[in-house]
N, C-alpha and C positions, 0 to 999 in steps of 0.2 A: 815354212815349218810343216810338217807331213801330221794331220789329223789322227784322233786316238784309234787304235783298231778295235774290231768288234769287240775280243774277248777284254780288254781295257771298259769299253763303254756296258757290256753284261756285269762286269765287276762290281763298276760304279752304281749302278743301278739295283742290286741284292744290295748291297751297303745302305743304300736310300731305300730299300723297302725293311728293313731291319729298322735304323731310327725311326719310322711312322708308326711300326706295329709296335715297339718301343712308348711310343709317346702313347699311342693308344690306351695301351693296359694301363698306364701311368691314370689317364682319363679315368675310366673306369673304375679304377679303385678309389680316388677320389670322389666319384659319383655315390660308390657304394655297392655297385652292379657286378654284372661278372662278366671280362671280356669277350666276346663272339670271338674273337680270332684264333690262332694259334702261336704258338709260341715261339716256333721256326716260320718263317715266313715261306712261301710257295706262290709269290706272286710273280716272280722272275726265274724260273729255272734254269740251271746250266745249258746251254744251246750250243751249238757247232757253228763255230765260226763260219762254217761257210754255208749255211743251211740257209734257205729259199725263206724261210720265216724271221730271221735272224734281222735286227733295224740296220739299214746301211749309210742314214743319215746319219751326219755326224751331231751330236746333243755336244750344248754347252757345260760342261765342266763344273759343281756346283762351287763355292766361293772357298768354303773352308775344305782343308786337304780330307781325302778318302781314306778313310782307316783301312787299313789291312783285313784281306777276306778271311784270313785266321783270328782274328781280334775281334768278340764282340762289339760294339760300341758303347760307351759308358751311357746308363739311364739316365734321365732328367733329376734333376734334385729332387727330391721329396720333400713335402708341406714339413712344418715343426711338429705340427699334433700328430702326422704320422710316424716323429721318429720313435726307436724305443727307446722306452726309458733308462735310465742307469741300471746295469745290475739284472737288462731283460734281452730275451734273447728273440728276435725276429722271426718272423713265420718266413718264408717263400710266400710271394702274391700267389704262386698258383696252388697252394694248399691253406691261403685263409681262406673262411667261410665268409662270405655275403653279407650274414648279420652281425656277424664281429667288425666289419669294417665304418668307422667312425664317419658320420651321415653328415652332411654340411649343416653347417650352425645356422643357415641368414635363409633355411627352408621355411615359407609361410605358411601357416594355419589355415588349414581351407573352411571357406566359411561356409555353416549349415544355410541350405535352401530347401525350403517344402517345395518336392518337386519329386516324379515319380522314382526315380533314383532311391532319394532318404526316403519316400515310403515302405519303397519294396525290401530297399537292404535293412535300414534301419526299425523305421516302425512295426512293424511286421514279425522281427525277432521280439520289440519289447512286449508287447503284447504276447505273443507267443510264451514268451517265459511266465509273465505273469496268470496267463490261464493256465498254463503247469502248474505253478507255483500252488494255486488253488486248487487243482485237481488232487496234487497234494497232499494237502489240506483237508480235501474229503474226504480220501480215498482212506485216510487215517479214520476218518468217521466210520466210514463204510467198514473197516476191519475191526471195530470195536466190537461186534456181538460173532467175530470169527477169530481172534487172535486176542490174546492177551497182551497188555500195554507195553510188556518190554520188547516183544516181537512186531507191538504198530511203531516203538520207536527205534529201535533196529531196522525195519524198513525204511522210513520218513529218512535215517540217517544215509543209511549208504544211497539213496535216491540224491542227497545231498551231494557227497561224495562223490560219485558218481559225477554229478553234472561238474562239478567242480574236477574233476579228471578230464573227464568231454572236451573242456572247456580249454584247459590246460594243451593238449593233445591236438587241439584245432588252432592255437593260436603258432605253431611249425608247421603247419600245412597251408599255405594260400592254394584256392583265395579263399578257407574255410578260417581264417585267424581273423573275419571280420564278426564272428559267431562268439568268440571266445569271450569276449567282455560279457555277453549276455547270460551265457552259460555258467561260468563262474559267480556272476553275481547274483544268478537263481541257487546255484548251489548253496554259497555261504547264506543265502536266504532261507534256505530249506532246512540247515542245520542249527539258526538260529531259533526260526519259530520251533524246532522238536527239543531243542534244550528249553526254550521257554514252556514250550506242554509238556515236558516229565517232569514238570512240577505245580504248576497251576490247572491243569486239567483232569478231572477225575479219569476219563477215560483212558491217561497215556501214563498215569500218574506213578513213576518210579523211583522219584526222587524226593526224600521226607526230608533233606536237609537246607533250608532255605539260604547260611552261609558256601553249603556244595553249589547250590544252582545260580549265585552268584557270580560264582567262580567260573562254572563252565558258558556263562553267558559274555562272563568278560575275557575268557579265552577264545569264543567266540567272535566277539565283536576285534579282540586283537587281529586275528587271524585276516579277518574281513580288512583291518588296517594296514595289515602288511601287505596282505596281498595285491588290491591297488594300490600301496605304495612300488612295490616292485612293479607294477606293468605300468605306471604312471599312465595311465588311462583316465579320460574324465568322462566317457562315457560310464564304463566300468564305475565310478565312484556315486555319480549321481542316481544310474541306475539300481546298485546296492543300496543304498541308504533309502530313495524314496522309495524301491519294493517293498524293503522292509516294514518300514513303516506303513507303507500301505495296506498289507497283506494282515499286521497288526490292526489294522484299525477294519476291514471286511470281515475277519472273525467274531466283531462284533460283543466281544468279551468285555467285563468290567476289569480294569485295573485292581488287584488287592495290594500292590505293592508297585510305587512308581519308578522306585530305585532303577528298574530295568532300561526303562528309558533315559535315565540321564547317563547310565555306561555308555549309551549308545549314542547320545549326543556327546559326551566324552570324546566316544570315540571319532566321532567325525570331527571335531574342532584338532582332534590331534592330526587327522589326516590331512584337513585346511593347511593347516601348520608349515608339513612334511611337505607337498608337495605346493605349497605356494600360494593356492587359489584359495578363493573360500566360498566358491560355488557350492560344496558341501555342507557346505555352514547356513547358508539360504534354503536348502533343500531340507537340513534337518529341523531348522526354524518352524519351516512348514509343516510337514510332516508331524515335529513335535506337539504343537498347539494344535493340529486336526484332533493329535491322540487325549491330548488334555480336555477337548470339550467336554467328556464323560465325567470328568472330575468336577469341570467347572461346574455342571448342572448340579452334583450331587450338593454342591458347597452353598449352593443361593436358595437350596430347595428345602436346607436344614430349617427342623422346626424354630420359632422364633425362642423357645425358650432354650432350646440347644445352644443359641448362637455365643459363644462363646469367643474368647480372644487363643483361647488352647484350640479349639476345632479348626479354627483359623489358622494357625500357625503351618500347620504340615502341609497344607495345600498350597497356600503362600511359597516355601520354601520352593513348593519343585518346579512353580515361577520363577522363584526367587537367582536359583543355581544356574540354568543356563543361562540368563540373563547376567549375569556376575561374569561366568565363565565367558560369556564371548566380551561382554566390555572390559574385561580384564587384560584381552589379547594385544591389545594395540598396545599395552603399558611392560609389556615384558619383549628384549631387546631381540630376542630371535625370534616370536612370531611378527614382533613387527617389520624387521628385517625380508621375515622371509613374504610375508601375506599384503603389506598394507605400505609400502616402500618401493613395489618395483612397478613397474611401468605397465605391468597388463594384469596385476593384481590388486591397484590401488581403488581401483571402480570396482568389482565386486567387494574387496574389504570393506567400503564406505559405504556398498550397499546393504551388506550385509549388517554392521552397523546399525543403518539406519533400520532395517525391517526388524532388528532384534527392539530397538528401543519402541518402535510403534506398535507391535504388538502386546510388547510388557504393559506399556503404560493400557493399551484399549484395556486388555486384560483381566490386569491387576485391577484398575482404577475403578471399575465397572462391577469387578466381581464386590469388592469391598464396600461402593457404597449401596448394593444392593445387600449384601451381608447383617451389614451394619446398622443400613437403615437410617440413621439421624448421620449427618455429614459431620465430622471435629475437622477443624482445621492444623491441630499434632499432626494427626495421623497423615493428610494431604501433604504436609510438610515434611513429614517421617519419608512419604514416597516419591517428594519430588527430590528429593537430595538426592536419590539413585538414579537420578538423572540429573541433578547438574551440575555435581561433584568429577559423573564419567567426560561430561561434556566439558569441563574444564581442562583435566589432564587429555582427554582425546587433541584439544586446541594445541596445548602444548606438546602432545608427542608428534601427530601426526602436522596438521596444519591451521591456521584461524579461519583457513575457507572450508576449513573440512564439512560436508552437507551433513554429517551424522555427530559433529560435534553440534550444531548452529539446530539441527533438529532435535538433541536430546535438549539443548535450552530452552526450547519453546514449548517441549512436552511438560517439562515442568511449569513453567510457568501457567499453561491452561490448566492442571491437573491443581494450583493453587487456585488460579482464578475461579473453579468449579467450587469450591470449600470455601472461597468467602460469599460468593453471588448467593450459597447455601444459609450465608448467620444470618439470625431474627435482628441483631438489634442495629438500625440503617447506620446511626453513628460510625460505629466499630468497624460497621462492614465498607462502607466507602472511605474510612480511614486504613484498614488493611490492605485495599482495593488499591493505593496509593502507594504505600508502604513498598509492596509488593514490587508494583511496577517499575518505582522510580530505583528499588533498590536492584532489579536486574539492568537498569540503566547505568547505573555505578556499578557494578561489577565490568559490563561488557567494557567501560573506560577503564579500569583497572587493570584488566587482563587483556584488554584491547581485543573485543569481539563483537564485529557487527554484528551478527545476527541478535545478539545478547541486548547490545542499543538499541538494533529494528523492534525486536518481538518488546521493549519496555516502552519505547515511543507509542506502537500500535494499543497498547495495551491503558497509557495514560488520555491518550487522543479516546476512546472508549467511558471515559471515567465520567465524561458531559452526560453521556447515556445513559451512566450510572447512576448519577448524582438527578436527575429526569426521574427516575424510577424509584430512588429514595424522598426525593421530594414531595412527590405526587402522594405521599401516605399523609399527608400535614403540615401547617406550617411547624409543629415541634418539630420534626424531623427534618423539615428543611433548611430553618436555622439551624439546628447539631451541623447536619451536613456539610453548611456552608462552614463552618469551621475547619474539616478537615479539606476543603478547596485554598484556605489561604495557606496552608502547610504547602501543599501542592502548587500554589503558586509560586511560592518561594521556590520552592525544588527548583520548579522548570525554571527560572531565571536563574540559578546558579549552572543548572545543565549548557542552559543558551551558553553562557558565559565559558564554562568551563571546557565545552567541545571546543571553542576557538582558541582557548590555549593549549589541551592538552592532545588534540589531534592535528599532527602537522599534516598527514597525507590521506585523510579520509576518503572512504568508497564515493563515486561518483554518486550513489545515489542517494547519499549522508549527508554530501555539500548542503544540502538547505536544510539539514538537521537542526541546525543550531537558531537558524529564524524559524523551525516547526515550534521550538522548545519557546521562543522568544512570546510567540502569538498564544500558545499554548499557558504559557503563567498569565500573563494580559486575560485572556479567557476567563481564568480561574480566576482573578483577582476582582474578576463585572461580576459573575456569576454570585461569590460568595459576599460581596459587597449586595447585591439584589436581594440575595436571602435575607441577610440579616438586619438591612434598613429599611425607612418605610420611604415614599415615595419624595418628600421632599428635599430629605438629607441624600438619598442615593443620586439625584439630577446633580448638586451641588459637589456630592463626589466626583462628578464624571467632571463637570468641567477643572475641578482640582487637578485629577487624574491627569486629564490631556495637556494641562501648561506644565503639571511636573515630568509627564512624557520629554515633552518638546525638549526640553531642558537639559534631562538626562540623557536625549539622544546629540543634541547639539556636542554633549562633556564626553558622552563614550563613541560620536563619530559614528552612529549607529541609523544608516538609512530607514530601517525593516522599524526602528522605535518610532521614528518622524512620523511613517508611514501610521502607525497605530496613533499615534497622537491627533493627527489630522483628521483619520477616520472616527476617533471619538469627539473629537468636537463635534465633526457632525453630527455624529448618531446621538450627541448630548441633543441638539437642536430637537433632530425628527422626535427621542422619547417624549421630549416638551411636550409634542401634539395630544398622548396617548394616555398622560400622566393621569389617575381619578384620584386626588387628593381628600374626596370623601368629604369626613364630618372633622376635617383637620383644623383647628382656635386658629384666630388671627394673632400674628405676634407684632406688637406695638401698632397698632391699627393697620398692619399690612395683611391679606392671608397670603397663605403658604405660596402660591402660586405666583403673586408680585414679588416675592421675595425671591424666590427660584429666577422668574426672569430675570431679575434683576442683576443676579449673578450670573447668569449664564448670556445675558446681553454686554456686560461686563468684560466677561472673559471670552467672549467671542472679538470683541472690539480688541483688547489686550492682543491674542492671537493671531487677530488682522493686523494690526496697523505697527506692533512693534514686536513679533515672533521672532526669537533668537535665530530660527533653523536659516541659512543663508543658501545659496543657490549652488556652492560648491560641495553639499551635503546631499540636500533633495534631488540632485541629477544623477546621482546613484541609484534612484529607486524610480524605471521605467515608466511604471504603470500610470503616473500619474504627476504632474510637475507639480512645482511649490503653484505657481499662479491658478493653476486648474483647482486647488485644494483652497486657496483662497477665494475664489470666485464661488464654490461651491457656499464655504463657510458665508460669506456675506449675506445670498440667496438667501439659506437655511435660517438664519440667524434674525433675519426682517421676517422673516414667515413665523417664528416660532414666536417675535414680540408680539406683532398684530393678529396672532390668535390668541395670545393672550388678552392683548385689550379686546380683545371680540368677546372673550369668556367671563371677565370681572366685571366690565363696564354695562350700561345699559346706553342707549342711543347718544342718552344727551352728550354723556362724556366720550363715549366710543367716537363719534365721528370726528369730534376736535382734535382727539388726541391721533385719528388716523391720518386729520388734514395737517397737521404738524410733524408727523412721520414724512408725510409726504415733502412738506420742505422741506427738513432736515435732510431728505435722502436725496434731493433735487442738488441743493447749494452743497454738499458734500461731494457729487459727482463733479457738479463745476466748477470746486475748487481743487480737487485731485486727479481733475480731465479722466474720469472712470463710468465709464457707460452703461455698465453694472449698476451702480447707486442711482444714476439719472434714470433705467429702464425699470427699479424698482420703485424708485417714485412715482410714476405716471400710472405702474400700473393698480401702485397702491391709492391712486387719483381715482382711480377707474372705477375698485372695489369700493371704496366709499361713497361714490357716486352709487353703484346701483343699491351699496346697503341704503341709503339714504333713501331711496322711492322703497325697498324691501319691506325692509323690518320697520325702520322708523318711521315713516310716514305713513304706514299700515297698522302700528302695533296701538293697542289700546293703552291710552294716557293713564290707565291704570298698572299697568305694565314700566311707565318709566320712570324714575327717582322723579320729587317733586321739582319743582321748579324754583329755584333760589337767584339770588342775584348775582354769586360768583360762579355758578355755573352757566347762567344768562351771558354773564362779560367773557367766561373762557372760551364760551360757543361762538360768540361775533369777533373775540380779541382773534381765534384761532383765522376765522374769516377775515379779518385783517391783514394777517400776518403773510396768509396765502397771497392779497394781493400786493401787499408790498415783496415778494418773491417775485413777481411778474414784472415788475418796477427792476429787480436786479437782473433778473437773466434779460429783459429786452434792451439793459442798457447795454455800451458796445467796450463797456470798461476792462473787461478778460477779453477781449478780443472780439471779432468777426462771430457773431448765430451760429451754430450749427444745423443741419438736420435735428440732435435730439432737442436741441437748445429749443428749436420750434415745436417740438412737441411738448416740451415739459411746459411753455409758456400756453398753448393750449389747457393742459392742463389745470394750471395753475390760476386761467381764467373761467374756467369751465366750471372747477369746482366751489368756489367761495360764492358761488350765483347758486349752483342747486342746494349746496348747506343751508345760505342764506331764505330759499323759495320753503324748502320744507320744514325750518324750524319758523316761519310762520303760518305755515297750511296750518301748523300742530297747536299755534297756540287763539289763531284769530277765526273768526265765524266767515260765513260765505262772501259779503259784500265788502268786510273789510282786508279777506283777504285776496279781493279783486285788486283793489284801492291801495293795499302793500305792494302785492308784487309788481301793479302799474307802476308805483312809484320806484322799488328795486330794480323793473327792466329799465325804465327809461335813467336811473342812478348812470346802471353799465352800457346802455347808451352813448350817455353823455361824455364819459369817463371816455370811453374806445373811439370817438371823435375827437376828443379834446387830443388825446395822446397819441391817435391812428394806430388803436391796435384793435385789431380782429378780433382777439382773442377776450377782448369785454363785447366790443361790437354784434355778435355773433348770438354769445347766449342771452345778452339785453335784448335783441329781435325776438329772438325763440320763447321770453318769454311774457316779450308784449302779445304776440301771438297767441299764445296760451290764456292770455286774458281776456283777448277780444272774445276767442272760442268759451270761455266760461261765463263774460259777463251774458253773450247773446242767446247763447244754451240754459246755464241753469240759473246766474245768480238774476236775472231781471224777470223768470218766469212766474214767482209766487209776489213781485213788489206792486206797490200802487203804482197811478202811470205817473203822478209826481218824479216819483224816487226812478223810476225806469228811466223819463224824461233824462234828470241831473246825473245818471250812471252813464245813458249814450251819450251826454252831451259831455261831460267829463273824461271821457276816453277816448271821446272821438279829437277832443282840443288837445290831448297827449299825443292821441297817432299824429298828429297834423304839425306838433311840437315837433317830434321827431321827424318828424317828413322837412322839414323846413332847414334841420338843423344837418340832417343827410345833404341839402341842396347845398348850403354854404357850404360846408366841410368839400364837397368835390366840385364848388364853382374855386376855390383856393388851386385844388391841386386832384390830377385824379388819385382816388384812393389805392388801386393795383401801383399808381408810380411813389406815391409816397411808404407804401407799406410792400418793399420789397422782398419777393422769396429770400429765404435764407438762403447763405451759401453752404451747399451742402461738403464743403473742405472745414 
């Protein structure tokens, strides 16, 4: 089959340069731009078949057929948005205009960087206009002693004009339409301050109707609205409003009428609105309260007998309005729509928002109690409600994370908390204190608002600080006080309680709200229990306290209660130590203090040995196991008895009753195999041993209760009792010794021999208490051969030893040589007793094979 010929393949070829320059203009207008090409194509000209330039290879054929060289080729489809509408008739591409042509929707927002670019284009012009702006401004000054004021505001005006023409004129010209925005919004600048001076300033002064200058201010201000509305410009917007107002506030003028300002803040929440943003709404914020300080001053400056609630009123108000008017915005269905709803408006509305309510409240709240002078807590209240009335429906229209709703509730609540920290009387004031807080607590659960919950929680966790500071004025005031603590205690247990049912999906960082609240009543309920009892009844509280904890934590399944329960028992033990019961009567021959431990060793026992809480409760709570909380309690609970008997007792009865502790807590360990009880035995061995050489066998006999016959029998019965303990742990009846089993028998030999040595140093003279103790060491001698225990053997030597050293040293140095004779010849027949009685005992057996280490399993 014979190839296409030349004038076939020229053909084809103008037909393919037609659909590209086709597709192109298509491009371009969808760009927005305006084709470079032309409209007939001239990239293929008619050529001569037979011409030396002419292609002679043959080209592939494109897929779909060649339209006819008479027949344009049909365009590409055109987008939806560029078709016309019903009923409208279509341009020709090559007679639209550039700026008519509709810009693509998904073009980004180029973002400002300080960099020489934005200095040179941009800064450079703002600055610019505003040193105009004030040349202005002079230059009006300057033709006051050359022109009369209709002729300086007929100049001022068309200079307005004027730039607002400029302006207009340069935004069709590139690249002079980057000027426009600045131009125009010096002009509507220029035109607003000369309507504001032909009427407030003597020098311009043409306008005597203050309803006229109104009018043409708020003709003014519209004009300034429409016009960035039409060029939807946010340079343009920002740049008008804060000139203005800045321009106002370098004139340095006193406000005689404020109304002008809030047109103008009027105005700019309308243009927020219009155009979406509410960038303008932040800048006139600004702007507005720079201009307000002038007021502010005049209003805190008023003399004191001026200060009226009338004088007040008008100054308030023109706080009062833009603050209204912007929290108002979010509750009306088109500015919310348009400002506080879409996706690059929602962060300046919530900022704005927020800067409007932070300012009101510094403002307001500041200017009033300097006004005012004495604080009421009405009026605190009059002014938190404008904020957390807006903060409520803000929740509800916009959202419950809204920063500017969650901010206007906490402004109120410090703007209360400053009015009661203010009352004289502490009762009231730390009962309001409470009030206060716990009721933004119930609100935030009502309307379901954490911030509303956080700021009441942070506010009642404060109230300890509070209740500190009312206390410290007295115990009157700190008994009231405690009163309004068990109110508050109660709350917070209902809070605890009530967060668990009535929040199913709380903020991650709420989840331990309901144990903050839990810890938080417990707090309140020590606190206000300390205030109002006195030291005897409050110890017995606490152990009350901790078994009905334990109790109601076991019934409500409540780890974080267990937990408070076990730590008060403890901290029942430690207050023990600190307690000063004073000039407290003894009740039924007890004092206070036996009666206290007695309950609180009581209810420690209770707690230890049959406490409801079980192990599938207390392994919910980490920090610390059931056995860890018991072992602590046991510790705690032997410490806080035997400092009591250290505090009531004097020697005679204190060390009996320590060496009886001592066995009790020995033979308890070995019948409950608990190492605890055994290691507090020894070591209450140990203490009674050194008080025994301390205090007792040191302190003057004028110093100890007399000496009677049942205290003589409690003091030897207890030394008794010690040794027959020695008699039970050395027998092999509960099994094989242990390591402590060996020490506790040390013990338990150790000490019934020093109680015995120094309650006779205390009562016998020198010789015969040589002649005692000889005969007590060589007793436990006798006793630790007979039975081969070490553990009499041992301190029976140590304190034959002690004898020999005191008869040869001091007791035979002042006797006749008779008596010196019958003392060595007397102790020397005793060492030699023993000496003999040593021989037998290890000619039977040696004593290391009969008296075997324990085992230590």
């Amino acid at each position: 089959m014979p190839g296409p010929s030349n004038e076939e393949l020229a053909e084809r070829l103008r037909a393919l340069s037609i659909e590209v320059v086709s597709l192109r203009d298509e491009v371009e207008r969808l760009k927005g731009g305006r084709s470079p090409l032309p409209s007939a194509p001239a990239f293929f000209p008619a050529a001569d078949p037979l011409s030396s330039s002419a292609p002679t290879s043959p080209v592939a054929a494109p897929t779909s057929p060649a339209p006819s060289p008479s027949t344009p080729p049909a365009p590409a489809p055109r987008p939806p948005w560029l078709l016309p509408k019903p009923g409208e008739r279509s341009k020709p591409a090559e007679r639209q205009k550039p700026w008519l042509v509709p810009k693509s929707p998904a073009r980004a927002k180029p973002a400002w960087t300080l960099d020489e670019k934005f200095i040179g284009e941009k800064l450079t012009q703002y600055a610019g206009m505003v040193v105009l702006a004030l040349g202005i401004v002079f230059f009006l000054i300057w033709t006051a002693a050359h022109a009369g004021p209709e002729v300086r505001v007929a100049i001022a005006a068309a200079a307005g004009a004027a730039l607002i023409l400029l302006g207009s004129q340069a935004a069709k010209r590139p690249p002079y339409d980057g000027l426009s925005g600045t131009l125009i919004g010096g002009g509507w600048t220029v035109l607003y301050l000369t309507i504001y001076a032909a009427y407030h300033f003597d020098a311009t002064k043409i306008i005597d109707s203050a309803t006229l200058e109104l009018g043409l201010l708020l003709a003014a201000a519209g004009g300034l609205t429409a016009h960035a509305l039409s060029r939807r410009s946010r340079p343009l917007r920002l740049y008008a409003v804060g000139l203005t107002y800045f321009v106002m506030l370098v004139c340095g003028r006193d406000v005689p009428a404020f109304e002008l300002f809030l047109i103008l803040f009027a105005a700019a929440a309308a243009v927020a609105v219009e155009t979406g943003e509410a960038d303008v709404l932040i800048a006139s914020l600004l702007g507005y309260y720079a201009n307000y300080a002038s007021v502010y001053v005049q209003t805190i400056n008023i003399p004191p007998a001026q200060r009226t609630l009338d004088n007040f009123a008008a100054p308030f108000a023109w706080l009062a309005i833009p603050y209204a008017l912007v929290a108002v915005l979010p509750l009306i269905p088109y500015a919310r729509r348009r400002v506080f709803e879409t996706d690059e408006g929602r962060a300046l509305g919530d900022a704005a928002l927020s800067l409007n309510a932070v300012l009101f409240a510094v403002t307001a709240g500041s200017m009033g109690r300097i006004y005012f002078g004495v604080p009421q807590l009405a009026r605190a209240a009059g002014l938190s409600l404008l904020f957390a009335v807006p903060s409520l429906l803000h929740a509800r229209a916009l959202s419950r994370r809204s920063t500017a709703a969650g901010l206007s509730g906490v402004l109120a609540l410090g703007l209360l908390a400053a009015a009661v920290f203010e009352m004289p009387d502490p009762m009231w004031k730390l009962l309001a204190w409470i009030v206060i807080s716990c009721a933004w607590v119930w609100v935030g659960l009502l309307f379901d608002q954490p911030v509303w919950r956080a700021a009441g929680l942070v506010s009642s966790v404060l109230t300890f600080g509070f209740y500190i500071h009312v206390a410290a004025e007295g115990p009157e005031s700190r008994r009231a006080a405690s009163m309004a603590l068990f109110l508050f205690a109660g709350l917070s247990y209902f809070f605890s309680r009530f967060h668990r049912l009535w929040l199913e999906s709380p903020e991650e960082w709420e989840k331990p709200a309901t144990e903050l609240w839990l810890h938080a009543g417990s707090l309140a309920l020590l606190v206000g229990l300390w205030g109002v009892l006195d030291a005897a009844p409050f110890l017995c509280v606490l152990v009350a306290l901790a078994l009905a904890a334990e109790h109601v934590a076991v019934r409500l399944g409540r780890a974080h209660l267990w937990a408070q329960a076990s730590l008060l028992q403890c901290g029942a033990c430690v207050y023990s130590l600190f307690v000063d019961y004073g000039a407290d009567a003894p009740v039924a021959g007890l004092t206070p203090r036996l009666w206290t431990t007695a309950v609180l060793a009581a209810g420690s026992a209770y707690a230890y040995f049959d406490g409801p809480a079980d192990e599938e409760l207390t392994s919910r709570w980490t920090h610390w196991s059931r056995a860890q909380a018991r072992r602590g309690l046991s510790w705690l609970a032997v410490l806080a008895v035997s400092f009591a008997a250290y505090r009531e007792f004097d020697g005679r009865l204190r060390l009996p009753i320590w060496a009886l502790g001592c066995l009790g807590l020995l033979a308890l360990g070995r019948v409950r195999r608990d190492e605890d009880f055994r290691r507090q035995g020894g070591i209450l061995a140990v203490v009674a041993g050194v008080e025994a050489f301390a205090t007792y066998l040191l302190a003057p006999p004028q110093l100890l209760s007399p000496l009677s016959a049942w205290s003589m029998a409690f003091y030897w019965g207890s030394c008794a009792a010690l040794l027959a303990g020695l008699f039970v742990v050395k027998s092999r009846r509960w099994g094989a010794p242990t390591e402590l089993d060996d020490q506790a028998a040390r013990a338990l030999g150790f000490l019934p021999i020093v109680l015995g040595a120094c309650y006779l140093a205390k009562e016998l003279d020198r010789v015969q208490l040589t002649m005692a103790w000889t005969g007590l060491g060589l007793a436990a001698l006798i006793g630790g051969l007979a039975f081969d225990w070490r553990e009499l053997r041992y301190p029976g030597l140590g304190l034959l030893g002690v004898c020999v050293v005191k008869a040869l040293i001091m007791d035979t140095a002042g006797l006749p040589l008779p008596y010196r004779v019958a003392s060595f010849v007397g102790l020397g027949v005793v060492l030699l007793l023993a000496s003999s009685l040593y021989a037998k005992a290890g000619a039977r057996a040696p004593l290391d094979e009969k008296n075997p280490p324990a085992d230590p399993g």
